[in-house]
N, C-alpha and C positions, 0 to 999 in steps of 0.2 A: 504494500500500500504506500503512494506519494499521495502528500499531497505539496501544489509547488503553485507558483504564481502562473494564472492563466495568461494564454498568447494570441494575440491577434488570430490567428490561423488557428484559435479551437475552435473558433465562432463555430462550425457546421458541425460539431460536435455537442456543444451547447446550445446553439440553439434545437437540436435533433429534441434533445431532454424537455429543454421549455416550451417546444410546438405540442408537444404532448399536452402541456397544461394549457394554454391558449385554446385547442380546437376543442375538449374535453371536459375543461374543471374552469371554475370558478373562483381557481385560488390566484388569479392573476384576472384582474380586469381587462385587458387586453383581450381586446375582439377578435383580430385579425394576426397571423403570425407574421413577424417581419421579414425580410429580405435577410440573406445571408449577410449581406455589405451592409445593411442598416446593422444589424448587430454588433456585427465587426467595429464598425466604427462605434457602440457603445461600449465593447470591452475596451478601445483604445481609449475612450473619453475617463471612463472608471479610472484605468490604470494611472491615468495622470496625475491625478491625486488620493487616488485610494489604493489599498488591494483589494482585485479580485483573485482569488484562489481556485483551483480544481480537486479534485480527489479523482486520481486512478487508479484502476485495482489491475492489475496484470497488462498495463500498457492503455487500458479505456476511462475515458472519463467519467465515471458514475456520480457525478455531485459538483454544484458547483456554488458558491456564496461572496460576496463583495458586500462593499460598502458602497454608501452614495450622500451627496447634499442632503442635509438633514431638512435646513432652510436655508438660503445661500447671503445670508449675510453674514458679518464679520465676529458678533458676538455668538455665532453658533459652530464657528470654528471646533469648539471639544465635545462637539455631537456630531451625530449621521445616521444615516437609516442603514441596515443592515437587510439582507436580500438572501433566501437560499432557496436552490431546490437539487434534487436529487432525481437520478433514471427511476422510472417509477417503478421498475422491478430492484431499486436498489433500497427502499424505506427498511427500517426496522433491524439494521444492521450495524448500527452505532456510525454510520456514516455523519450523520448533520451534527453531532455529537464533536464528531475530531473535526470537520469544517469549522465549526462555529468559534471552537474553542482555540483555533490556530489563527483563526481572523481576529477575533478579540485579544490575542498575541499581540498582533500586529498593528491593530488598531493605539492599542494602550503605548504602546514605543512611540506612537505618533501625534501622542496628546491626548485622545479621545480619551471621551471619559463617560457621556453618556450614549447607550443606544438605544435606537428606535427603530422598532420593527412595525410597518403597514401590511393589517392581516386581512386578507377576506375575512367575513364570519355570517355566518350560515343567521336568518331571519328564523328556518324551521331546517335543519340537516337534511341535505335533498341528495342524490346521483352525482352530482356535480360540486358538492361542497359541505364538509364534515368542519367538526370543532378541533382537529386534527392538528391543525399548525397552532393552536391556540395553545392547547394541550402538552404538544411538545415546546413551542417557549418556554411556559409556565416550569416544564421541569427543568430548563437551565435557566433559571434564574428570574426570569422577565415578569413583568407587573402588567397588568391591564390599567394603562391610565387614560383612554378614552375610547370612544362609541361613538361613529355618526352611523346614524339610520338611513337602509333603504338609499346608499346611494350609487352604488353598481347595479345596475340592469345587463343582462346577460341569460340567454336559453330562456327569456320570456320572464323571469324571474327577477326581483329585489334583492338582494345582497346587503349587508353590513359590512362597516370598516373599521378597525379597533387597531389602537396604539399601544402597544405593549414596549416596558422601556426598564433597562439594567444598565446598570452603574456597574462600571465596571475600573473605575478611579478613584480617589479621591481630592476633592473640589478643593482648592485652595485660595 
């Protein structure tokens, strides 16, 4: 198992993992999956000032997580949103377990100090979206600090979006 900073040229790789959840689930609001080179040039944009990380198991990328602008002014410098998914035949493997905890490594060397994850969350648990990612924040660490209602629409359906956020510094 690596895991190591992701490269421009995973893009068709990564994005392979996150068309899954795009065309499928509800756990990315994202309607439509993007263009190979649209991605591309998001792992490049990440990279600029955050990590984005991969997990490969025997040479394949089964997972992958980044940071991003939390809110992009100057006093939010020691936050940022935090991002992960994983090959959907990869869950339940301690995979998001070693990402997370390799990124918030890296994050902490760079100042950060608080994180914020943007989660779907299910209005009634449907086919397309379970309490799932909520569930696993919560056991590393993360707090539910807000709730807005019903504002993803998606497969016909309302959605909720909730901020869950760890400390992972201390504020000086």
């Amino acid at each position: 198992m690596l895991i190591r900073s992701a490269l421009p040229d995973d893009a068709g790789r990564i994005l392979e993992i996150y068309s899954y959840y795009v065309e499928n689930t509800a756990i990315t609001f994202e309607i439509d999956v993007p263009s190979p080179d649209e991605f591309k040039k998001r792992i490049t944009k990440t990279l600029a000032r955050y990590p984005y990380l991969v997990l490969e198991k025997d040479g394949r990328i089964e997972g992958y997580a980044y940071a991003g602008v939390f809110y992009d002014r100057a006093a939010y410098d020691h936050s940022c949103e935090v991002t992960i998914y994983l090959d959907r035949n990869s869950h339940g493997k301690g995979y998001g377990r070693l990402l997370y905890g390799e990124l918030e490594k890296e994050l902490k060397a760079r100042g950060i100090i608080n994180l914020y994850a943007c989660i779907a969350d299910p209005v009634v648990e449907d086919e397309h979206l379970t309490s799932n990612s909520e569930q696993f924040h919560a056991h590393l660490g993360y707090v539910k600090n807000g709730e807005f209602h019903k504002c993803g629409y998606k497969f016909g359906r309302w959605y909720n979006m909730i901020y869950m956020e760890k400390i992972i510094g201390e504020h000086y």
